[in-house]
C-alpha positions as a Markdown table, in Angstrom:
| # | Residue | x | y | z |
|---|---|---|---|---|
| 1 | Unk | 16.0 | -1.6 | -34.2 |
| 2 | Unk | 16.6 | -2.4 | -38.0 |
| 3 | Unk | 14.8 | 0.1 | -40.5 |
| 4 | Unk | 12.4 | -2.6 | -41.7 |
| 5 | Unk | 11.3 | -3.6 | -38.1 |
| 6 | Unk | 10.9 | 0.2 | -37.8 |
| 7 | Unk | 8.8 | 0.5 | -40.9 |
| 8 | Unk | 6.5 | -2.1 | -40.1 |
| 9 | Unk | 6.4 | -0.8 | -36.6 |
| 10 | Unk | 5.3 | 2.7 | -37.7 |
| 11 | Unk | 3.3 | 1.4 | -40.6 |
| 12 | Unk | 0.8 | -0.4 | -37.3 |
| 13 | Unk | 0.7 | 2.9 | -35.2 |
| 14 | Unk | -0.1 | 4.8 | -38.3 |
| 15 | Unk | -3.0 | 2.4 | -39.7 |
| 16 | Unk | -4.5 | 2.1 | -36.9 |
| 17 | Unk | -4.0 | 5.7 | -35.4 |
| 18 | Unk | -4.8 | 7.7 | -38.5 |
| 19 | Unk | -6.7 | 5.2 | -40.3 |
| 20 | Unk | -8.9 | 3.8 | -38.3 |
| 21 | Unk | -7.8 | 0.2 | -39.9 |
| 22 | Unk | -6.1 | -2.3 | -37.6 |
| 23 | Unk | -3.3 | -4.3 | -39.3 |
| 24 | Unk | -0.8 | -7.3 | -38.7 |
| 25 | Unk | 2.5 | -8.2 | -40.0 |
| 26 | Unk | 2.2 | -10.9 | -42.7 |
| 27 | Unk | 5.7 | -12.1 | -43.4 |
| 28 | Unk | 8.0 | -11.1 | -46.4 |
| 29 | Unk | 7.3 | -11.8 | -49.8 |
| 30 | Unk | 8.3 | -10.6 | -53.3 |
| 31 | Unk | 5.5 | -7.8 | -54.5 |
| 32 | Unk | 4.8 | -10.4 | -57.5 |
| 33 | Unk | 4.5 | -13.6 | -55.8 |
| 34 | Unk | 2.2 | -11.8 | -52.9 |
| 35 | Unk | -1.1 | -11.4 | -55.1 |
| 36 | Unk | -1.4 | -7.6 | -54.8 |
| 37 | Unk | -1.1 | -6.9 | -58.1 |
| 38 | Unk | -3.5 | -9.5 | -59.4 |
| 39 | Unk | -6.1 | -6.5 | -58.9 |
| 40 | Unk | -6.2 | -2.7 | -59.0 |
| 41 | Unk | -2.8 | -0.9 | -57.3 |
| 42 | Unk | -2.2 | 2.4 | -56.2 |
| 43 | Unk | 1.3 | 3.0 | -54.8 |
| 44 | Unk | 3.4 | 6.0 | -53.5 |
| 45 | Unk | 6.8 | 6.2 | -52.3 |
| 46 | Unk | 9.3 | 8.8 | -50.2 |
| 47 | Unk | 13.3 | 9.3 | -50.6 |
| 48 | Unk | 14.8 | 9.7 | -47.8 |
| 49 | Unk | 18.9 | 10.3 | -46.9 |
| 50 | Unk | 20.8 | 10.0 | -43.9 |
| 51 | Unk | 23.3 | 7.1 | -42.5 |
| 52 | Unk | 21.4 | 4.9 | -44.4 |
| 53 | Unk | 19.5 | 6.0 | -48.0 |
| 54 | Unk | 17.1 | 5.1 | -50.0 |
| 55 | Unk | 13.1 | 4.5 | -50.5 |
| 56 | Unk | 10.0 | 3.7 | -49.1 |
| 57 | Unk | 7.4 | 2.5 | -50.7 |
| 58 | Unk | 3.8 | 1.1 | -50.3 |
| 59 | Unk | 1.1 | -0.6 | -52.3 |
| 60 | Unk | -2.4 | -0.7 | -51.6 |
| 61 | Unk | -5.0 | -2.2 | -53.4 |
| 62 | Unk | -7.5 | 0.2 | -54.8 |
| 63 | Unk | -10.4 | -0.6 | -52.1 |
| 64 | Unk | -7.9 | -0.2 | -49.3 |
| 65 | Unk | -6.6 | 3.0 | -50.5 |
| 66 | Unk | -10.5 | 4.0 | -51.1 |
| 67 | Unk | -11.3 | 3.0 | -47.4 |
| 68 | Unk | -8.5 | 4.5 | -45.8 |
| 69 | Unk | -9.2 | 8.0 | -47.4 |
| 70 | Unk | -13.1 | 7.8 | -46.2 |
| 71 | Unk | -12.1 | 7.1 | -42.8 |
| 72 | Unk | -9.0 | 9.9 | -43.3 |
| 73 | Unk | -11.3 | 12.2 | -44.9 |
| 74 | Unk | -14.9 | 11.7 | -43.8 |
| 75 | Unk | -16.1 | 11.5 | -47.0 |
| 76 | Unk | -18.3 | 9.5 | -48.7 |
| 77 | Unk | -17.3 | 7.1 | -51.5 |
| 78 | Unk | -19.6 | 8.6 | -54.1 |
| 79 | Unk | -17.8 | 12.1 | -53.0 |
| 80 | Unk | -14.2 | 10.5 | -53.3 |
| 81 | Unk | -12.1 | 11.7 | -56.0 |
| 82 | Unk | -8.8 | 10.5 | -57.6 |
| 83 | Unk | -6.9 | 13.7 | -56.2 |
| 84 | Unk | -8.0 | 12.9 | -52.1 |
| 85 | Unk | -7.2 | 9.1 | -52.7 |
| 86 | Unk | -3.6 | 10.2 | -54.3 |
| 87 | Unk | -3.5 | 13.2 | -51.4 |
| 88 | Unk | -3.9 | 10.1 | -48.8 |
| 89 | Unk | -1.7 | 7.7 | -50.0 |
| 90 | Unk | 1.1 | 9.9 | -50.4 |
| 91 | Unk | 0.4 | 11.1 | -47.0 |
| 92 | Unk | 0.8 | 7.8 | -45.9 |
| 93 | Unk | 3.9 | 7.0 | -47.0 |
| 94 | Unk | 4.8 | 10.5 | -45.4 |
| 95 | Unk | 3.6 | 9.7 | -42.0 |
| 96 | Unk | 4.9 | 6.1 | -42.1 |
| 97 | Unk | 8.8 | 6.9 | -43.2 |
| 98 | Unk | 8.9 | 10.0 | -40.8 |
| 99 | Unk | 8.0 | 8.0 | -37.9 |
| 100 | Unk | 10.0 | 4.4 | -38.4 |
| 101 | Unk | 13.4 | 7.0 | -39.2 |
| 102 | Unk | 12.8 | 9.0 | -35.9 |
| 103 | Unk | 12.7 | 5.5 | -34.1 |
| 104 | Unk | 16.4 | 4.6 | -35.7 |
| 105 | Unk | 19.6 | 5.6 | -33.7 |
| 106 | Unk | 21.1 | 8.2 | -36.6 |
| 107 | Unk | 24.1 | 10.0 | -36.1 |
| 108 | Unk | 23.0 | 12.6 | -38.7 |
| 109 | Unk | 18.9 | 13.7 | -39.0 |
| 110 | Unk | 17.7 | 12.6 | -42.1 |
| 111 | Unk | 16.4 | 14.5 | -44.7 |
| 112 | Unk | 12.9 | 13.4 | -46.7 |
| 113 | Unk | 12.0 | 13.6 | -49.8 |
| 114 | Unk | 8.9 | 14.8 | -51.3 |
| 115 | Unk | 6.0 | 11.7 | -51.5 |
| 116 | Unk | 5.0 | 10.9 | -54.9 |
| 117 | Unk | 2.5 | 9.0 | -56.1 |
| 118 | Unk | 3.9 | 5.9 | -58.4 |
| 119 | Unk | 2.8 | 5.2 | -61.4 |
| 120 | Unk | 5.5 | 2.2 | -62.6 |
| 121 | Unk | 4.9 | -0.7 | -60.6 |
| 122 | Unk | 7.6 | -2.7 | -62.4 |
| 123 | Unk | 10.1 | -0.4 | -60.7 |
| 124 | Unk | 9.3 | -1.6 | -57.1 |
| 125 | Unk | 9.5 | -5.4 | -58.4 |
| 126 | Unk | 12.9 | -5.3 | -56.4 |
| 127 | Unk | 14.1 | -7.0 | -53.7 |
| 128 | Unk | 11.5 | -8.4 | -50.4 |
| 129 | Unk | 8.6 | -6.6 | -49.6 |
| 130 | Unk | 6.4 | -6.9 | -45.8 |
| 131 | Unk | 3.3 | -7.7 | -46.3 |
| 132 | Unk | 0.6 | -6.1 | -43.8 |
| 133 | Unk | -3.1 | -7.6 | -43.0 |
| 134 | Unk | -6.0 | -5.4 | -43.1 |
| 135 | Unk | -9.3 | -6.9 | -42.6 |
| 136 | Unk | -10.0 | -7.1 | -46.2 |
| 137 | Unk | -7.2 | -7.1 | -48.2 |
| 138 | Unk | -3.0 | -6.8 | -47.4 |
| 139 | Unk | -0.6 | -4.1 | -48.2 |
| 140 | Unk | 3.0 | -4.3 | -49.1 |
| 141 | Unk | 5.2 | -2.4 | -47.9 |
| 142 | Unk | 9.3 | -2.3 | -49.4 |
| 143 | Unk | 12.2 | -0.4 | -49.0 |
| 144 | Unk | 14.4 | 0.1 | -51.7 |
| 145 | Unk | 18.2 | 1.1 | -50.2 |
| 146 | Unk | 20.7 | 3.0 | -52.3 |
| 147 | Unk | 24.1 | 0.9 | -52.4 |
Protein backbone atom coordinates (compact mmCIF):
# COMPACT_ATOMS: atom_id res chain seq x y z
CA UNK A 1 0.00 0.00 0.00
CA UNK A 2 1.57 3.44 -1.04
CA UNK A 3 1.50 6.19 1.79
CA UNK A 4 -1.11 8.26 -0.08
CA UNK A 5 -3.55 5.34 -0.56
CA UNK A 6 -2.89 4.84 3.11
CA UNK A 7 -3.69 8.40 3.97
CA UNK A 8 -6.81 8.58 2.22
CA UNK A 9 -7.64 5.23 3.54
CA UNK A 10 -7.17 6.29 7.21
CA UNK A 11 -8.45 9.87 6.52
CA UNK A 12 -12.33 7.61 5.71
CA UNK A 13 -12.07 5.43 8.81
CA UNK A 14 -11.20 8.47 10.90
CA UNK A 15 -14.12 10.91 9.42
CA UNK A 16 -16.45 8.78 9.71
CA UNK A 17 -15.45 6.90 12.96
CA UNK A 18 -14.51 9.84 15.06
CA UNK A 19 -16.40 12.42 13.23
CA UNK A 20 -19.42 11.34 12.61
CA UNK A 21 -18.99 12.76 8.75
CA UNK A 22 -18.94 10.24 5.98
CA UNK A 23 -16.44 11.10 3.15
CA UNK A 24 -15.29 9.97 -0.46
CA UNK A 25 -12.15 10.29 -2.35
CA UNK A 26 -12.33 13.11 -4.88
CA UNK A 27 -9.35 12.74 -7.09
CA UNK A 28 -6.03 14.80 -6.87
CA UNK A 29 -5.73 18.32 -7.48
CA UNK A 30 -3.36 21.25 -6.70
CA UNK A 31 -4.65 22.95 -3.23
CA UNK A 32 -5.08 26.30 -5.56
CA UNK A 33 -6.85 25.04 -8.39
CA UNK A 34 -9.34 22.86 -5.95
CA UNK A 35 -11.46 25.90 -4.67
CA UNK A 36 -10.74 25.45 -0.90
CA UNK A 37 -9.13 28.37 -0.37
CA UNK A 38 -11.62 30.56 -2.14
CA UNK A 39 -13.23 30.66 1.52
CA UNK A 40 -12.18 30.54 5.09
CA UNK A 41 -9.16 27.75 5.86
CA UNK A 42 -8.05 26.20 8.87
CA UNK A 43 -5.09 23.77 8.37
CA UNK A 44 -2.80 21.59 10.61
CA UNK A 45 -0.11 19.38 9.82
CA UNK A 46 2.28 16.44 11.53
CA UNK A 47 6.14 15.52 10.81
CA UNK A 48 6.64 12.30 10.84
CA UNK A 49 10.29 10.17 10.15
CA UNK A 50 10.95 6.74 9.34
CA UNK A 51 11.80 4.85 5.87
CA UNK A 52 10.14 7.41 4.29
CA UNK A 53 9.93 11.33 5.86
CA UNK A 54 8.08 14.08 5.69
CA UNK A 55 4.52 15.77 6.29
CA UNK A 56 1.05 15.56 6.55
CA UNK A 57 -1.12 17.97 6.14
CA UNK A 58 -4.92 18.85 5.94
CA UNK A 59 -7.22 21.72 5.07
CA UNK A 60 -10.55 22.17 6.07
CA UNK A 61 -12.78 24.82 5.38
CA UNK A 62 -13.86 26.74 8.42
CA UNK A 63 -17.57 25.15 8.56
CA UNK A 64 -16.12 21.65 8.23
CA UNK A 65 -13.66 22.17 10.90
CA UNK A 66 -16.62 23.92 12.97
CA UNK A 67 -18.92 20.70 12.37
CA UNK A 68 -16.46 18.20 12.96
CA UNK A 69 -15.54 19.70 16.53
CA UNK A 70 -19.43 19.81 17.53
CA UNK A 71 -19.88 16.32 16.60
CA UNK A 72 -16.15 15.57 18.31
CA UNK A 73 -16.97 17.60 21.14
CA UNK A 74 -20.77 17.80 21.80
CA UNK A 75 -20.80 21.15 21.93
CA UNK A 76 -22.79 23.62 20.65
CA UNK A 77 -21.75 26.21 18.06
CA UNK A 78 -22.46 29.25 20.07
CA UNK A 79 -20.24 27.38 22.87
CA UNK A 80 -17.39 26.63 20.26
CA UNK A 81 -14.21 28.46 20.68
CA UNK A 82 -11.08 29.01 18.52
CA UNK A 83 -8.93 26.76 21.04
CA UNK A 84 -11.52 23.34 20.67
CA UNK A 85 -11.64 23.92 16.82
CA UNK A 86 -7.63 24.29 16.72
CA UNK A 87 -7.56 21.27 19.66
CA UNK A 88 -9.68 19.11 16.83
CA UNK A 89 -8.01 19.79 13.84
CA UNK A 90 -4.75 19.06 15.09
CA UNK A 91 -6.13 16.01 16.58
CA UNK A 92 -7.11 15.08 13.30
CA UNK A 93 -4.18 15.23 11.57
CA UNK A 94 -2.81 13.13 14.67
CA UNK A 95 -5.26 10.37 14.34
CA UNK A 96 -5.08 10.34 10.50
CA UNK A 97 -1.04 10.10 10.04
CA UNK A 98 -0.79 7.54 12.96
CA UNK A 99 -3.09 5.25 11.47
CA UNK A 100 -2.26 5.40 7.39
CA UNK A 101 1.81 4.87 8.86
CA UNK A 102 0.83 1.77 11.00
CA UNK A 103 -0.89 0.42 7.76
CA UNK A 104 2.67 0.78 5.69
CA UNK A 105 5.19 -2.23 5.74
CA UNK A 106 8.27 -0.19 7.66
CA UNK A 107 11.32 -1.74 8.47
CA UNK A 108 11.95 0.93 11.22
CA UNK A 109 8.69 2.39 13.50
CA UNK A 110 8.31 5.78 12.75
CA UNK A 111 8.51 8.49 14.95
CA UNK A 112 5.68 11.64 14.87
CA UNK A 113 6.00 14.79 15.33
CA UNK A 114 3.97 17.08 17.37
CA UNK A 115 0.51 18.42 15.27
CA UNK A 116 0.55 22.04 14.71
CA UNK A 117 -1.89 24.09 13.65
CA UNK A 118 -0.77 26.06 10.22
CA UNK A 119 -1.00 29.35 9.91
CA UNK A 120 0.91 29.85 6.21
CA UNK A 121 -1.07 28.38 3.62
CA UNK A 122 1.34 29.39 0.88
CA UNK A 123 3.70 26.80 2.31
CA UNK A 124 1.38 23.74 1.47
CA UNK A 125 0.93 25.20 -2.24
CA UNK A 126 3.38 22.27 -3.13
CA UNK A 127 3.05 19.42 -5.03
CA UNK A 128 -0.81 17.29 -5.51
CA UNK A 129 -3.08 17.28 -2.86
CA UNK A 130 -6.39 14.46 -2.38
CA UNK A 131 -9.30 16.00 -2.26
CA UNK A 132 -12.06 14.34 0.15
CA UNK A 133 -16.04 14.82 -0.17
CA UNK A 134 -18.02 15.66 2.82
CA UNK A 135 -21.60 16.34 2.39
CA UNK A 136 -21.05 19.96 2.36
CA UNK A 137 -17.95 20.97 1.52
CA UNK A 138 -14.31 18.87 0.55
CA UNK A 139 -11.13 18.64 2.38
CA UNK A 140 -7.60 18.44 0.98
CA UNK A 141 -5.45 16.41 2.16
CA UNK A 142 -1.26 16.52 1.03
CA UNK A 143 1.77 15.12 1.91
CA UNK A 144 4.73 16.87 1.67
CA UNK A 145 7.99 14.24 1.54
CA UNK A 146 11.51 15.19 2.54
CA UNK A 147 13.92 14.46 -0.52
Amino acid sequence: MTLMTAMTTSISEVMETMFYLPVEPGGQASLESCGILSQPCTAGHLTFKGDVSGSLFIVFPDDVAAEMTQNFMGETSEDLKDEFISGTVTETVNMVCGNALKKIDSSIAYELGIPERVSDMESLKKGEVTIINTEFSKIAVGLLLDE
